[in-house]
N, C-alpha and C positions, 0 to 999 in steps of 0.2 A: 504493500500500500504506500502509496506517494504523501510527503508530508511538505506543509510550507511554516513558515516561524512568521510573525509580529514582533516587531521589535518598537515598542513605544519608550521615547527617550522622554521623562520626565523632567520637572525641575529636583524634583529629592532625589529620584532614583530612576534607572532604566529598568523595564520588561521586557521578559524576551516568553510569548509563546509561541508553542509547538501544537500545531492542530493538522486531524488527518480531514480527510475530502467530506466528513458529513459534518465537519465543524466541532468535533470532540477535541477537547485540550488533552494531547499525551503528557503535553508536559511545562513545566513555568517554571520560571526565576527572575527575582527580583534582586539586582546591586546597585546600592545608593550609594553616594558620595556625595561632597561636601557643597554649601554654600557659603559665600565670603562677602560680609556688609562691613568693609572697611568703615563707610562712614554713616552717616544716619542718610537713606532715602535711598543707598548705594547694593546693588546683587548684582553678584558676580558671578562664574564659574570656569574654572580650568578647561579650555573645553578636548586636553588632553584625558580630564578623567571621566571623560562620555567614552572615549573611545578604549581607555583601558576596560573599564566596568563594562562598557559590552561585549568585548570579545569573552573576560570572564563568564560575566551569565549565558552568552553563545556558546560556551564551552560546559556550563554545567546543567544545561538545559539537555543536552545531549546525554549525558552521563547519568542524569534522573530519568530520561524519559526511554529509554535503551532502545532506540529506535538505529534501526539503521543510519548511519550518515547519507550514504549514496539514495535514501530515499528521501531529502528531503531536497525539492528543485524549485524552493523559490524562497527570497524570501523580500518582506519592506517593511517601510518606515514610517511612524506617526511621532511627533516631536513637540514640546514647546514651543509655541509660536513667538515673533518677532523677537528675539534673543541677536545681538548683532556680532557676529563671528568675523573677524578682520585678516586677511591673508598678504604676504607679501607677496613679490614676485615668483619666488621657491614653494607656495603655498605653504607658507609657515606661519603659524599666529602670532600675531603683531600686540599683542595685549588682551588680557583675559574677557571674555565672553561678557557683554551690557546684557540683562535675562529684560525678561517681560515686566515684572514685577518692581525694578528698577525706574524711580520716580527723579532722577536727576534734573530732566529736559524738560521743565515746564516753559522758559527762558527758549528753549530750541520751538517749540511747539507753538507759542504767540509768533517766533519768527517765520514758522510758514504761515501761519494766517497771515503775515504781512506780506510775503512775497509773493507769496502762491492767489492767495483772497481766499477765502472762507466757501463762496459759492465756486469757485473753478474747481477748487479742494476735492469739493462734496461731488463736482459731477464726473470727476476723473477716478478717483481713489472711492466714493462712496461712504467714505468714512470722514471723521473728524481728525483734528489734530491731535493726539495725546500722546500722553510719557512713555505707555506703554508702547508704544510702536514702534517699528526700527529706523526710518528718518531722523527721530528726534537724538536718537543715538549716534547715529554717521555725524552729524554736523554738533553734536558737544564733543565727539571726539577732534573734527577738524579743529572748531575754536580754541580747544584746551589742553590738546595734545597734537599740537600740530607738524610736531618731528616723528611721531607715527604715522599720523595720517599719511603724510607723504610715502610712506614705506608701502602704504595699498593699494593694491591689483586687482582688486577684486572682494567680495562678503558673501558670507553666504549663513542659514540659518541653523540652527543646533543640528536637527538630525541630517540635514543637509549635507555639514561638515562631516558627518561620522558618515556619511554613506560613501562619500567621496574616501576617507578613510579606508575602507573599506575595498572599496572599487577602482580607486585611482580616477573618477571619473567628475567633473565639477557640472553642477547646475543646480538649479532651483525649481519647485515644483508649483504650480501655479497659486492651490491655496493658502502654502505658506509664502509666496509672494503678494498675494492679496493684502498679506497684514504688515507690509513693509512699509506701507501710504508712497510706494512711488512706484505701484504698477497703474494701469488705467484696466479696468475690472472689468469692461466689457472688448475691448479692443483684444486686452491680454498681450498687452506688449508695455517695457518699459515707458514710463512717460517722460520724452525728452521733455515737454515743457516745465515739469516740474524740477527735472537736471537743470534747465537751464538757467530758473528760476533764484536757485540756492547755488548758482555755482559748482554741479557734482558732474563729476564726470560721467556722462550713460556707460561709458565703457566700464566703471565699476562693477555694473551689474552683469550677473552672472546669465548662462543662456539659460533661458525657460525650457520644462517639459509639462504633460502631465501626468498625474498620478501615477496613471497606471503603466505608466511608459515603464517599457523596458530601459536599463541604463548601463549593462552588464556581466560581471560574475565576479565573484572573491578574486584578491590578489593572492597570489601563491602563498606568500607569507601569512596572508592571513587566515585562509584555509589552515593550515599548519597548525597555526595558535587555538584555532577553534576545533577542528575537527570536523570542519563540513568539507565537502565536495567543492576544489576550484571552480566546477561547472552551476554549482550553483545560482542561480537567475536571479536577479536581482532588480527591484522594481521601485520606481521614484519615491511613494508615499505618498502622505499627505498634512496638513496638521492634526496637532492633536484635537481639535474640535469637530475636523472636518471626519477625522476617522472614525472618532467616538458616534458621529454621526451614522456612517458606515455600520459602523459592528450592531447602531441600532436599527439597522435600518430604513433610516430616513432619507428616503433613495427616489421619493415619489409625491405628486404633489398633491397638499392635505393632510402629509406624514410630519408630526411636531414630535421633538427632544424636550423632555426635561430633566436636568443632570443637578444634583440638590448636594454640594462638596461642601467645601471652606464656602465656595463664591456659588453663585447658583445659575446656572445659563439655562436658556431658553431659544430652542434653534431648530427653523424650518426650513424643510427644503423651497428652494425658490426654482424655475427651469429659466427664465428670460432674461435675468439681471438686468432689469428695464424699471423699476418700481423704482419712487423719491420715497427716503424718508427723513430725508433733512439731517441724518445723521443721528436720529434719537436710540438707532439699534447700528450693531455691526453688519456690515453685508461682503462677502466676500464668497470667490470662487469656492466652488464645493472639489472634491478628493472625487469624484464625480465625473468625467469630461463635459465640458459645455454644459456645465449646471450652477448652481449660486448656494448657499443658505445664506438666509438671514439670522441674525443671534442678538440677545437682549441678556442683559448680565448684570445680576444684583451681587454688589463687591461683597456682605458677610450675610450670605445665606446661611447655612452648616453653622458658620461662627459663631453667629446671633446666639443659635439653640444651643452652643458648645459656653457661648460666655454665660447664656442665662444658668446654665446645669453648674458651670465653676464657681460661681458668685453666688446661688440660691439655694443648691437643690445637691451640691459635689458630694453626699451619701450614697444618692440613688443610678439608677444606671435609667441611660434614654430611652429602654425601650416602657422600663416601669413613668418615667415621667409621660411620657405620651399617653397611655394607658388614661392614669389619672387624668390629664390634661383634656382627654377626649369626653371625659363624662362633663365637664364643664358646658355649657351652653355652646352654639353658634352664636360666634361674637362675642364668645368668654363674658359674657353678662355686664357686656356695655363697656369693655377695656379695649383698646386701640393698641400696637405694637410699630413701627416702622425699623425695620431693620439699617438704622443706617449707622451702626459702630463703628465705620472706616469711612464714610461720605457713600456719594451713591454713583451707578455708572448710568444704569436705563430705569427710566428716560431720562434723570436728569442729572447731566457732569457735572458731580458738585463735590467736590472735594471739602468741602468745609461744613455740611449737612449733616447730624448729629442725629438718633434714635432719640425714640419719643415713645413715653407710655401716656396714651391719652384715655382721659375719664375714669381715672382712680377714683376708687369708693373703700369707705369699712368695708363692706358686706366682700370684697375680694379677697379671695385665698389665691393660696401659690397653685393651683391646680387653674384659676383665671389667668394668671400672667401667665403659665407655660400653654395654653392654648393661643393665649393673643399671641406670643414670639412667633408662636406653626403658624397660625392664621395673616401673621403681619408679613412673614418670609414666601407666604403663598400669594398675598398678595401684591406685594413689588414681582413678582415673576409673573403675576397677570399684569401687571402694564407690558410687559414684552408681548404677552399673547393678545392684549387689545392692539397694541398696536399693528399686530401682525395681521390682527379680523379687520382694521381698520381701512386697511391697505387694499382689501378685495378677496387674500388667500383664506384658503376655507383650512380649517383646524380641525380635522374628521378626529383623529386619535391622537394621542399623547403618550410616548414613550418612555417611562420614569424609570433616572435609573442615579445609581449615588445613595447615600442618604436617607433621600426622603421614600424612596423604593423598600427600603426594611421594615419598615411600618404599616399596618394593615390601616390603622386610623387616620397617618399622615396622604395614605394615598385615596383616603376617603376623600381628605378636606383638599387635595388636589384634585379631583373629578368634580368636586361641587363648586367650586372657588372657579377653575379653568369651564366649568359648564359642559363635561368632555370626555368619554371614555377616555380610562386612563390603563394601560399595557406594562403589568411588570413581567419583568422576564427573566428566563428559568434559570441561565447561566452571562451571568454579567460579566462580561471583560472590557469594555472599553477599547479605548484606540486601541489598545494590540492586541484587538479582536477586527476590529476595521482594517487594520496592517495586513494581517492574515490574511484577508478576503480581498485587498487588494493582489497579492501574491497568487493569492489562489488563482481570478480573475485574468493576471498575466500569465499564468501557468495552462492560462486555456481549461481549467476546469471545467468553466460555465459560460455561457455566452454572451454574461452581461453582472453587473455586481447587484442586478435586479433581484437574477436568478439564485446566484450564491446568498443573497441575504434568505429567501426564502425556505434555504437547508440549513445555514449557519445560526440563524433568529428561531428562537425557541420559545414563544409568550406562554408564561405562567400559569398568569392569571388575569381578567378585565376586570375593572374593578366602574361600576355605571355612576355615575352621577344619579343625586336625588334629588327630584324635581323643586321639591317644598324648599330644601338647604340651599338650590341653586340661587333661587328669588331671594334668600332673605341674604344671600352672602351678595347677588350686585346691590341691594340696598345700601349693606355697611362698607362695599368697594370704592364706590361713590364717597364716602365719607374720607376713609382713607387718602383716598386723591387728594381732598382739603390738608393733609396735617403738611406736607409737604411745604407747600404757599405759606400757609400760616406760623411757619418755624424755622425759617430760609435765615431769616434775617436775627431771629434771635441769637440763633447757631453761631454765627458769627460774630455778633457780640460777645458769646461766651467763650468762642476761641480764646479770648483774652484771659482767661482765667482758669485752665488747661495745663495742669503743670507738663 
């Protein structure tokens, strides 16, 4: 039997599985390595220890799953997005890895709104300007390290670099180009006007594929190290959103993601990349060819319910808090939650936007506040899914996975909150499950990642929306929407007071 690997390069740690042709895992490994915040706002990463740590887990992946080497003929990549990776002319790294999460370039990012304009921005790139993207990076490194800068040839993106590693082979793959803010998202070609804009050279930019493109095989040497087959096929990948997408999925339109981590996204397939939305959601090429998703991203989803349980409740374990939390009322008996511990991202970029318990009363117990937290993180993730019904796309089903998938009550209050069958499913991998089924897809398994999702996806359970909870939760959604407006400005005055 023929076997392909996923190889999803995280920011903690890389995964490597091993799945045969009906989508069973023979086998997984997980090795993390370090991250580096020299300074406050500052993530870093060696991006030498991606490529050690994956040849390891590619080596012990093998060794757990006793499969044949010679039968595994393919393998790709799902990665970190916008992470900026700096090469010199030897393709040697010019200074450690700027990751996604890295808030340095706020200062980079009003300078493309000045150069670029704010609407050229939005109708090239689709997205806005922010820290997290890799533009903002290339030009803090020109301004402030500009005896590096000079040294580069070329960038290219985390799992990007370790494939090349890997393959001897350089490019970029279209969805993790998408998140660079200097490709043009429907064109699919770099945007000289934006090079021309900030002064960058297009020749920086590395050649485009996509996903599913073939790109190669192992280097000798690296075969070696791992134990796989030189003839191993090797296939571009995608991001990590785009794949996680993949492995759920979400391959077709009316097919919605909700992924419930630290941070919580919300991400539809799109097929035209033609839709405005001004920028209040991310919209980027899908792992896909010639497809889009759209994606809306509340920054402490998971976190919110992870700080409420530290700070209030750090005896009990989350599955017993929800429990409790659940016999509570719809609408936790008149208590409001807004999830914004860290500012917020969709709909609104606001970095200095603060959480809110609204309509404290006596009569509240801790079994109201931990339903408002479920109920407040349910509903910043339905502004992503209005905006998305807003736009025209129809949201038939909802793919829960993360998180808020472990709980039988939290994916209640996600079918009533979204209005929406909601789909958990039986074996959750994530991007490097999406990796896999790209490989598989190259390998000629299937005739489309349509077909492989429908051997690979394995749904649970549906979990129906309740008609009576649907009405009273747009009631109190509505309300919700208000604390935002009405707390914008306070938040900010209390920045000042913020040790």
């Amino acid at each position: 039997m023929e076997h392909v690997i996923g190889i999803d390069l995280g920011t903690s740690a890389v995964k490597v599985l091993l799945v045969d042709w009906t989508g069973k895992v023979k086998g997984e490994c997980t090795e993390a390595y370090p991250l580096y915040q020299p300074y406050s706002g500052y993530s870093e990463q060696n991006p030498e220890d991606w490529v050690e740590k994956t040849i390891t887990a590619l080596r012990k992946v093998l060794q757990v799953s006793n499969v044949d080497p010679s039968s595994i003929v393919g393998l790709s990549f799902s990665g970190q997005m916008h992470g900026l990776v700096l090469l010199s002319e030897n393709n040697e790294v010019v200074r450690p890895a700027i990751l996604w999460n890295d808030t340095r370039t706020t200062e980079e990012c009003r300078l493309i709104e000045e150069k670029v304009g704010r609407d050229k921005l939005l109708s090239i790139t689709k997205n806005r300007a922010l820290e997290g993207f890799t533009l903002p990076k290339l030009l803090w490194v020109k301004k402030h390290e500009p005896h590096l800068y000079k040294q580069v040839r070329t960038f290219l993106l985390p799992k990007d670099y370790v494939r090349m590693r890997l393959t001897g082979h350089i490019a970029m793959e279209y969805s993790d180009a998408a998140g660079t803010l200097l490709l043009d998202i429907s064109k699919k070609v770099w945007s000289e006007e934006i090079c021309q804009a900030l002064d960058i050279n297009i020749h920086l930019c590395p050649p485009l594929v996509e996903s599913t493109d073939y790109v190669g095989t192992l280097l000798p040497e690296i075969a070696e190290k791992t134990g796989l087959s030189k003839n191993t096929k090797v296939f571009a990948g995608g991001a990590d959103n785009a794949c996680g997408a993949i492995g759920a999925g979400i391959l077709e339109e009316g097919q919605t993601m909700c992924s419930i981590g630290t941070s919580g996204v919300v991400l539809a397939f799109e097929q035209t990349g033609e839709r405005e939305f001004g920028g209040k959601v991310h919209y980027f090429n899908h792992a896909k060819p010639n497809s889009y998703y759209i994606m809306g991203v509340t920054l402490a989803a998971g976190y919110s319910f992870d700080w409420f349980k530290r700070t209030f409740l750090n005896h009990m374990s989350f599955s017993e808090i929800v429990k409790r939390a659940y016999q509570s009322s719809i609408g936790a008996n008149g208590l409001l939650f807004t999830p914004y511990l860290v500012g917020e991202r969709t709909p609104h970029a606001d970095a200095d936007i603060r959480a809110s318990f609204i309509g404290v009363d006596a009569i509240h117990t801790s079994w109201d506040f931990a339903r408002a937290v479920l109920e407040g993180i349910t509903f910043s993730l339905n502004e992503s899914v209005e905006i998305i019904r807003a736009s025209g796309k129809r949201v038939d089903t909802v793919v829960s996975i993360g998180g808020g998938a472990k709980s039988e009550e939290w994916l209640q209050i996600q079918a009533d909150i979204f209005a929406t069958p909601i789909e958990k499913l039986k074996n959750e991998q994530g991007p490097s499950m999406g990796a896999a089924m790209i490989a598989a897809y190259g390998c000629k398994w299937f005739p489309s990642l349509e077909h492989c999702a429908r051997i690979f996806k394995d749904v649970e359970q549906v979990v129906e929306p309740n008609s009576r909870a649907v009405e009273r939760y747009k009631e109190i959604f509505e309300m919700y929407k208000e604390i935002y407006l009405q707390t914008k400005e306070l938040s900010k005055k209390l920045k000042a007071f913020r040790r």
